[in-house]
C-alpha positions in Angstrom: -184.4 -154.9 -155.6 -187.5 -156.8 -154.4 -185.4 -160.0 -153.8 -183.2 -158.3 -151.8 -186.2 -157.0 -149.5 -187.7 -160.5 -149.4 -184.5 -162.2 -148.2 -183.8 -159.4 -146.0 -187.7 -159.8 -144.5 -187.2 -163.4 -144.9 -184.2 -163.5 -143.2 -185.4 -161.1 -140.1 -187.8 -163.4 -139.3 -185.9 -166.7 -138.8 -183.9 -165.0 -136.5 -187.2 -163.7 -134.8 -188.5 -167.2 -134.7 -185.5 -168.7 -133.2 -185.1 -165.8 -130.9 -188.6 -166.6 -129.6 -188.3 -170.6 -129.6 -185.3 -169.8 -127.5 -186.9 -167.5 -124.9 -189.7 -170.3 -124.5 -187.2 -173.2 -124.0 -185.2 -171.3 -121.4 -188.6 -170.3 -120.0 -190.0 -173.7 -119.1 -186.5 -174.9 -118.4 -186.5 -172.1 -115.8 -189.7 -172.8 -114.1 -188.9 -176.7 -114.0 -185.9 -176.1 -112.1 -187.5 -173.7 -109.8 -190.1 -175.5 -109.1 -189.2 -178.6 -106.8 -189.7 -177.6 -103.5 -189.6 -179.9 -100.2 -193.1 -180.8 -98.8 -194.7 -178.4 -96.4 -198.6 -179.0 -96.5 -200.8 -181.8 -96.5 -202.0 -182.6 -99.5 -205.5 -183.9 -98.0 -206.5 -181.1 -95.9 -203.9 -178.1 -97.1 -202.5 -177.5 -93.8 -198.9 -177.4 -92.4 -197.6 -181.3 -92.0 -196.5 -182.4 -88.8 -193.4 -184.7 -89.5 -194.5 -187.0 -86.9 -197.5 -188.3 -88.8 -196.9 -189.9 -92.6 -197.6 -192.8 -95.0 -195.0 -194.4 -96.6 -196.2 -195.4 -99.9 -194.2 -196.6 -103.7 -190.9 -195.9 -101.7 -192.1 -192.2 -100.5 -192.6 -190.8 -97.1 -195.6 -188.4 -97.7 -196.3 -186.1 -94.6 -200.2 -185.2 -93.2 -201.8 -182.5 -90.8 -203.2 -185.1 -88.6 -204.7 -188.1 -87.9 -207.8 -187.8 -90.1 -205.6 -187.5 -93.1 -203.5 -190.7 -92.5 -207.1 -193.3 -93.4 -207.7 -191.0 -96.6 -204.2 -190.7 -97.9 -204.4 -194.9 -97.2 -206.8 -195.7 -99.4 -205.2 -194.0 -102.5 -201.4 -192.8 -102.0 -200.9 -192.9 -105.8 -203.4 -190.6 -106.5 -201.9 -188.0 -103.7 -198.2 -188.8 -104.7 -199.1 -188.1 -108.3 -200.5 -185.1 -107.4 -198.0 -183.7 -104.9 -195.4 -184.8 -107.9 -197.2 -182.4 -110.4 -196.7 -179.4 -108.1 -193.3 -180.0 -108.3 -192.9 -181.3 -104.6 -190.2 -183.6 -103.6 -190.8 -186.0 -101.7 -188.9 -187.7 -98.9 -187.9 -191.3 -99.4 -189.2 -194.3 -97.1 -186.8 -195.7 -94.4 -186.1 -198.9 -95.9 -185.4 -201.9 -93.2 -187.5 -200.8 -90.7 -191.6 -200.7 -90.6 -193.5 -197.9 -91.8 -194.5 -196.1 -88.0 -197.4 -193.8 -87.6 -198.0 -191.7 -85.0 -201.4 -192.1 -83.3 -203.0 -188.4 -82.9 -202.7 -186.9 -79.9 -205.3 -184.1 -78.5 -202.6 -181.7 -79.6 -202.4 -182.5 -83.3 -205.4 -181.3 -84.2 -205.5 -178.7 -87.2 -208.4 -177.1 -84.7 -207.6 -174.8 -82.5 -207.9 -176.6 -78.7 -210.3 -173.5 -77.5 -212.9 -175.1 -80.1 -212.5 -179.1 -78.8 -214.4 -179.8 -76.4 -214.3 -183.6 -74.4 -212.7 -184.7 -77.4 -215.0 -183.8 -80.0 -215.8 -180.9 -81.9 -218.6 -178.0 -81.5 -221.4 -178.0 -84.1 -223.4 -175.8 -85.6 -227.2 -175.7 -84.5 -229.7 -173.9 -86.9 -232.6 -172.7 -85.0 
């Protein structure tokens, strides 16, 4: 009598075990999938990317918010194509045959709001 309770027990939970090893596998294979997603913000600033303004970088076209971004995304694409990568983004590949072209920023790229530039240069705070 008490094998037949022990292999019963036993074998209720393998199939628990596998049941839950299952759910977890189809879990992370359902989040990986769902995940990759085109690029829609800068991944310097956080803002919307303006398609006219990138760095082609490893092979990858990676998009920026403005001008600003362009010097810091520069000096360490890896770092930001790693990055991007890790959230799942996919990135779109660099024209190959042609040179890499940046747009140079005009007035009306800026992330801030035109109301707040003034002759080209932004208001500060004064602490009086």
């Amino acid at each position: 009598m008490n094998k037949k309770i022990m292999s019963a027990v036993a074998g209720i939970g393998i199939f628990t075990l596998m049941g839950i090893l299952y759910a977890e596998e189809a879990a992370k294979t359902d989040t990986q999938e769902n995940k990759i997603v085109a690029q829609a913000e800068c991944p310097i600033m956080g803002n919307k990317i303006n398609k006219s303004l990138f760095v082609d970088a490893q092979g990858k076209r990676i998009y920026v918010c403005c001008g600003m971004c362009i010097g810091k995304l520069k000096a360490d694409p890896e770092k930001y194509i790693k990055e991007l990568e890790a959230k799942g983004i996919l990135l779109d590949k660099a024209a190959t045959g042609t040179p890499k072209t940046e747009k140079k920023q005009a007035a009306t790229d800026s992330p801030v709001p035109m109301q707040q530039v003034r002759d080209g240069h932004l208001p500060y705070l004064s602490i009086v």
